[in-house]
N, C-alpha and C positions, 0 to 999 in steps of 0.2 A: 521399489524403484520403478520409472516410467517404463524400461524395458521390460518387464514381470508384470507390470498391469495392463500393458498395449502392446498388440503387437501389430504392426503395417505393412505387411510384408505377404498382402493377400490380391493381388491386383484383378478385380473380375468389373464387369458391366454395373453400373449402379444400380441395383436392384432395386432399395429403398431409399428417400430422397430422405432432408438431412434437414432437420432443424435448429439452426445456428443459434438460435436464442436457447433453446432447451438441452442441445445435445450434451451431453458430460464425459466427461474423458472414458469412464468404463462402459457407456452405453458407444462410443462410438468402437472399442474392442470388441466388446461384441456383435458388431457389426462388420466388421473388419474380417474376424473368427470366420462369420457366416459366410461371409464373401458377397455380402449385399454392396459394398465399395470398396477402391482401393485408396491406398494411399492418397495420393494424387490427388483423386477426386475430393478428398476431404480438404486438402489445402486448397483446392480450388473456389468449393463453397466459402471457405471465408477468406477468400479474397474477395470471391465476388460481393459478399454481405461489407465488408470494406470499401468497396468501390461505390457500393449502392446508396451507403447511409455517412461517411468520414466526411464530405464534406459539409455536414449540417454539425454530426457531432464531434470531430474535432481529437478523434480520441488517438489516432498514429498519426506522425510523424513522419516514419518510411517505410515502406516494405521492401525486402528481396526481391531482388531479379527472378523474376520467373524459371527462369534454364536453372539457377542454382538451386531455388523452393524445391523446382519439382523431381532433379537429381536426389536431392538428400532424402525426398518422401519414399524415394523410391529403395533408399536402403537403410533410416532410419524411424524411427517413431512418432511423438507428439507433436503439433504443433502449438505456439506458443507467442506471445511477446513480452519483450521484456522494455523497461522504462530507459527511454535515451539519454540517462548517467550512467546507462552499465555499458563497460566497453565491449566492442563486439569487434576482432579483426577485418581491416577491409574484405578479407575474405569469404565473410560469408555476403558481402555485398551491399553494408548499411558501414553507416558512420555512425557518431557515436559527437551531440551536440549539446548536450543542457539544454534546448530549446533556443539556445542564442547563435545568433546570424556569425559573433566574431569566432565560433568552432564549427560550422558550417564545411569546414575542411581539413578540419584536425584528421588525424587517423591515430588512431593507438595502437601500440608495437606488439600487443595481446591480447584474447579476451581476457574479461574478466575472471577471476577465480569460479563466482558462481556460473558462468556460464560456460567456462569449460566442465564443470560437475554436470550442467545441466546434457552439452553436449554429448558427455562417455554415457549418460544414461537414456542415448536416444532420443534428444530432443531436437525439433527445426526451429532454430531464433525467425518466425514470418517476418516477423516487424520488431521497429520499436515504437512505444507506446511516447504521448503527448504527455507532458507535465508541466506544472507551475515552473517556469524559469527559474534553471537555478536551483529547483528543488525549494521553490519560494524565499529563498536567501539572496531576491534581484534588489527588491526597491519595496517601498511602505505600502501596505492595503493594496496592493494588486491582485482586482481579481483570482481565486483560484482555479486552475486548468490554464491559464494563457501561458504560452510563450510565444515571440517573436516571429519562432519556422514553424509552429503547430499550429496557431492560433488559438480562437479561445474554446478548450473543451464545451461542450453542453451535456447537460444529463440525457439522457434518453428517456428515462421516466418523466420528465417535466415536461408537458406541454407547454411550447411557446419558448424555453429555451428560457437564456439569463435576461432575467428581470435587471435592465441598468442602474435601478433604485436601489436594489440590493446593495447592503455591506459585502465586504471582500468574498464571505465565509455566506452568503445569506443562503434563506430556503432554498433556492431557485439555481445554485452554484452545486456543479458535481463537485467539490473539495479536492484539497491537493496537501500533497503534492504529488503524490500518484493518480493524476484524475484518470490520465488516460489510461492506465493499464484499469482501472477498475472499469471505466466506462466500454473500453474494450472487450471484454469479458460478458457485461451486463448487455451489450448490444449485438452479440456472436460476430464479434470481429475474428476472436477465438475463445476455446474453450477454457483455457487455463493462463494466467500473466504473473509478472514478477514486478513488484516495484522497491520502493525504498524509504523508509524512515529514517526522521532526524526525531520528531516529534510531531506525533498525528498525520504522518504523511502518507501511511498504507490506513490506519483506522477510519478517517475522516471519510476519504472517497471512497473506500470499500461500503462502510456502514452507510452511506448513500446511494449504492449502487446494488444494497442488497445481497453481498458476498462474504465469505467468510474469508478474512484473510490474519497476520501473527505479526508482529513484531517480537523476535524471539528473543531469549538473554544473548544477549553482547558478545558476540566472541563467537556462536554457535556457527552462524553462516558465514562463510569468508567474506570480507569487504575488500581483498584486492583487483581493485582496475576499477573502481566506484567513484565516480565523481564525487569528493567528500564535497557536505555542509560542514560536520564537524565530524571527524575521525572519529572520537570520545564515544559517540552515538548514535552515528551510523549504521542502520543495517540493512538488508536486502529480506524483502518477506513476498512470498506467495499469494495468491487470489484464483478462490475457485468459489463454483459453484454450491459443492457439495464437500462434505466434510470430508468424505475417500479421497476425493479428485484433489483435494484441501493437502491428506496426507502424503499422498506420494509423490505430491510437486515436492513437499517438504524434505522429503528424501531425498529427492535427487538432487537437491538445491545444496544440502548438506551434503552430498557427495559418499566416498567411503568411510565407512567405520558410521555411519547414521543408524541408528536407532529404527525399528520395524515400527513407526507412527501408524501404519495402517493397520496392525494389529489391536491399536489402543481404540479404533475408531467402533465401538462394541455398540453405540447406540443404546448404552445402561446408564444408569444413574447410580451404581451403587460405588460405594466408597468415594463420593463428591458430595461435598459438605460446605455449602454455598453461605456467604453472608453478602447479603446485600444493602449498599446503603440506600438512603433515604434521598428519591432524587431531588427534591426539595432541596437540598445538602449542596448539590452537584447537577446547580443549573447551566445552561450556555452561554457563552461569554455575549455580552451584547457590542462589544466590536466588533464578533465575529458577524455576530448575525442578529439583526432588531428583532427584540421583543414581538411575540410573537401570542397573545394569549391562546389561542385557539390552539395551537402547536403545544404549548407547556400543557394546553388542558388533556390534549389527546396522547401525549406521551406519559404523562405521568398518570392517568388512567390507566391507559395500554400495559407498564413498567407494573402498575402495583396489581392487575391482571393474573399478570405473569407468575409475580409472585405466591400471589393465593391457588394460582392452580397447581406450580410445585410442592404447597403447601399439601396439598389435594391429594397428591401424586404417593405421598412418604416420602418427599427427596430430603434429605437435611438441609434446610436454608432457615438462618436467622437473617429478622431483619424488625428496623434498621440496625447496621452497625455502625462503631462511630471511624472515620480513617482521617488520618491529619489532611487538614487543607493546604493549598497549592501559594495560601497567604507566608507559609511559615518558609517560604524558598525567599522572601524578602526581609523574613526578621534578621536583626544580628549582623545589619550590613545588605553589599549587594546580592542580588539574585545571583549565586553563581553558576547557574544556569547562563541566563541569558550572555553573563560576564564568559562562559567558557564558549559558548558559539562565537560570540562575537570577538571577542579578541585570536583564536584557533584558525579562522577558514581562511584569510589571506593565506597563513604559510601552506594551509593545506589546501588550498585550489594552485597556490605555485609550484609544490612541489608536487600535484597532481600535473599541471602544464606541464613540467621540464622532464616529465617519463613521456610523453608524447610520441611517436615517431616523426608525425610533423603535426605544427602546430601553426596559422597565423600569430595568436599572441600566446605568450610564456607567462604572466604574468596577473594577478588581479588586477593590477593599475591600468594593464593595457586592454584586458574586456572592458573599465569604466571608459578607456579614452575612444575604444574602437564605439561604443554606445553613445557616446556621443557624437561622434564625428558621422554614424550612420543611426542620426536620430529619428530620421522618417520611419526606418523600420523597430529599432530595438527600444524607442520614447516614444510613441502615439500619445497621440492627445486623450486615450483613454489608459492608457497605460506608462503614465508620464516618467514612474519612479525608478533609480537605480538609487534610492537614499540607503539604503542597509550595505551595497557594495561599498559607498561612500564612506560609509561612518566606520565600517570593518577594516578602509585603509586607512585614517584619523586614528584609530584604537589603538595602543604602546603593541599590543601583542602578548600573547604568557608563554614562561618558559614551564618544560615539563610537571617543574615543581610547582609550579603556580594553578596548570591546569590539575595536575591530582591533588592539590589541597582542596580545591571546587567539589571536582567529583566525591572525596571523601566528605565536603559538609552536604551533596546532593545525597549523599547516600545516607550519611545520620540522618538525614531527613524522609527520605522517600522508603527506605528500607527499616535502618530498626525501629525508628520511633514512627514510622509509616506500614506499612505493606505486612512488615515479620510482627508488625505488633500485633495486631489487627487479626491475623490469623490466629495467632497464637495466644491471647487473649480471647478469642470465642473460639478454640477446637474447631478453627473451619482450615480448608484449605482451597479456594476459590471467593476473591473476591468482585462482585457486579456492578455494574451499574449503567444509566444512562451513556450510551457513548455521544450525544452530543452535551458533553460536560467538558469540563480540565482535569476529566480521571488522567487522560492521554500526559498531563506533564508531571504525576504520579511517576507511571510507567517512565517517561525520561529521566527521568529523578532516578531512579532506582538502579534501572539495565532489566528489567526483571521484562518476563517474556506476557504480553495479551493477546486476546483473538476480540473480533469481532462476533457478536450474533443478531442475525436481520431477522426483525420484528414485524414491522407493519410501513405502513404509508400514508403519510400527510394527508388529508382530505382534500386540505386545500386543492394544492398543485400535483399530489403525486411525488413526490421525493421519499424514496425509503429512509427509515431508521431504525435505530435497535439498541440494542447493549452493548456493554463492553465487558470481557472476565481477566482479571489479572489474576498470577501465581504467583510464587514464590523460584528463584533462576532451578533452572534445570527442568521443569516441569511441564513440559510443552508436552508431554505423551498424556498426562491429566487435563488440558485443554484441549488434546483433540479428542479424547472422551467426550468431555462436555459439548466438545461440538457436534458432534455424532448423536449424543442424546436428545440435545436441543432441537436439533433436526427431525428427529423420530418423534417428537413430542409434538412440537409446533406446525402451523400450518406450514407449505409447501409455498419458497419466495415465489415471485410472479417474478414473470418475462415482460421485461415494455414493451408497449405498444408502437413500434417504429411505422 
């Protein structure tokens, strides 16, 4: 837990100054220990790193009141941000918006579940982080990092920022729908963040941002007080640095009865038994992002690298293996994927509004009418879409049964004749690959828990990428192994250049 690996509670002169891009959750304890800084002063540096760089990249939304920051540093632990769909009581002095102008004054009657786990374990909510509006369930091909109150994230790795040519997802786009808590992290706005998956929305902007972060099995981290996309698939995951810093947000995130993740974090490779497939297999979607040859030449270089050097190693990794493609979610009828998002989030953004304490609107219909009635801000001429709100109030709706019959053919599909096959068919228990692929609607398919791992960086522009490792549910103590390993093995990510 964050209280057993930090502790703040040392208040001396700043001995040694602090580097916000590099520092890590257990190198600032042992600083703390030393009495080289105190509390305080550690919230302070990344504020000021917030002040100094947020308005190019885009990555909060809001920070706390100063008087309240620096109260809590002064009798609590880590600081932190978390992505503004997690609710946060006015009390701790942020609201709590999707990025859109008509919740701008909503308040909610409680934190979040995760974030009261996070709070008992000693953590400061500084901020909250920027994301894709909506958690990108606004409108069609909208850039990812924009919303409305945050504006548009920017990578910090990228020189020059978003290329306006780009597709939604292109090279040049920090990715969403957690841009900002990734970008926040990668830029030391802080050291450690929380964001949120429906599908691809902690891997995309993590694995661009050079972080390891999880989308864990379903169920493991609480979703109450989360602004849903889709209830069904919804989850809250972590972003750190380093695989440690990785585990014991993990923990705290999960709250009591969690699992000692940071004992798994051993930096070995033994008893991980990797099959990877072939990226050729598990290219990028080219909506997301054009064709790119230079990019496909140096990742799949880089990717089959990797490979021969665990080969090198004695790690057990086959490769290629073969895993069902993301084609078979459309055979045999509709995708019921896409059929259970979209028909599911009106009821669950209404009956997410009507827990509200106060709310301007209650309603999905009334974010569509308040988005248009204040189109200047929430329709820009570069950000024109609310089409997916749209089509999601057109949609009949599914009743319970309608939505577990989806999820039951998402799962014959992603799990046994996917994921469970595949392991189990080649004696592996870890499967890799390219994370900018459609492994990511695997993982949604299934419920089944991934992590990121940062590899290298684009020549081009500078934008990280890496892999991705999916398990089998429960096994998130065996991927932060791998993360742990992967880290000891591989080069040491870089810090952008700000």
């Amino acid at each position: 837990m964050l209280t057993r690996a930090l502790h703040f509670l040392h208040p001396a002169a700043m001995a040694k100054t602090i580097n916000p891009l590099e520092i890590t959750v257990l190198e600032l304890q042992n600083g703390l220990s030393n009495g080289d800084y105190d509390s305080v002063q550690v919230v302070q540096v990344h504020l000021d790193q917030i002040n100094k760089h947020n308005e190019r990249l885009r990555g909060v939304i809001q920070t706390a009141p100063t008087e309240i920051l620096f109260a809590a540093a002064r009798a609590l632990d880590q600081e932190l941000l978390v992505k503004d769909n997690i609710n946060t009581h006015p009390s701790l002095g942020m609201g709590t918006t999707g990025g859109s102008f008509a919740l701008l004054h909503a308040k909610p009657n409680a934190n979040a579940a995760v974030v009261e786990n996070l709070l008992e374990a000693g953590a400061i909510i500084i901020g909250k982080a920027n994301l894709s509006e909506l958690a990108c369930f606004k409108g069609d091909k909208l850039w990812c990092g924009w919303s409305a109150i945050g504006g548009q994230g920017q990578s910090p790795y990228v020189e020059g920022g978003l290329d306006p040519k780009d597709n939604f997802g292109g090279h040049s786009n920090p990715g969403g729908s957690s841009s900002g808590s990734a970008i926040s992290v990668a830029a030391g706005f802080a050291p450690i963040s929380v964001g949120t998956e429906t599908s691809g929305s902690l891997s995309m902007p993590a694995n661009r941002a050079a972080l390891f972060t999880m989308k864990s099995t379903l169920g493991l981290i609480p979703s109450e007080g989360i602004m849903p996309a889709c209830s069904y698939l919804d989850s809250a995951g972590p972003m750190a640095k380093t695989a440690l810093d990785f585990a014991y947000l993990l923990q705290a995130m999960i709250g009591k009865g969690s699992k000692d993740y940071a004992a798994a974090a051993t930096a070995r490779w033994d008893g991980i038994r990797i099959g990877a497939v072939d990226s050729v297999d598990w290219p990028m979607s080219t909506s997301q992002a054009a064709y790119e040859e230079a990019f496909v030449t140096q990742q799949r270089g880089e990717i089959g690298a990797v490979y021969e050097k665990l080969k090198e190693l004695g790690v057990v990794i086959k490769h290629p293996v073969s895993l069902i493609g993301i084609k078979e979610f459309d055979a045999d009828g509709p995708n019921p994927m896409g059929g259970l998002m979209l028909n599911n989030i009106q009821q669950n953004i209404d009956d997410y509004l009507a827990d509200l304490e106060i709310s301007p609107v209650r309603t999905m219909k009334e974010i569509v009418e308040f988005n248009r009635r204040y189109s200047l801000v929430e329709l820009p001429p570069d950000y024109p879409s609310q089409a997916y709100l749209e089509s999601a109030l057109e949609a009949k709706g599914w009743t319970k049964e309608e939505s577990e019959a989806a999820i039951q053919k998402m799962h014959g599909i992603a799990r046994e004749r996917g994921v469970d096959h595949t392991l189990r068919e080649n004696d592996i228990n870890v499967i890799i690959g390219p994370c900018d692929s459609r492994l990511d609607a695997i993982v949604t398919g299934s419920g089944y828990p991934c992590v990121t791992l940062p590899l290298s960086y684009y020549k081009r522009n500078g934008r990280p990428f890496g892999l991705i490792a999916i398990a089998t549910a429960g096994e998130e103590a065996l991927l932060v192994q791998l993360m742990s390993a992967w880290e000891a093995t591989f080069p040491k990510r870089q810090s952008p250049k700000l």
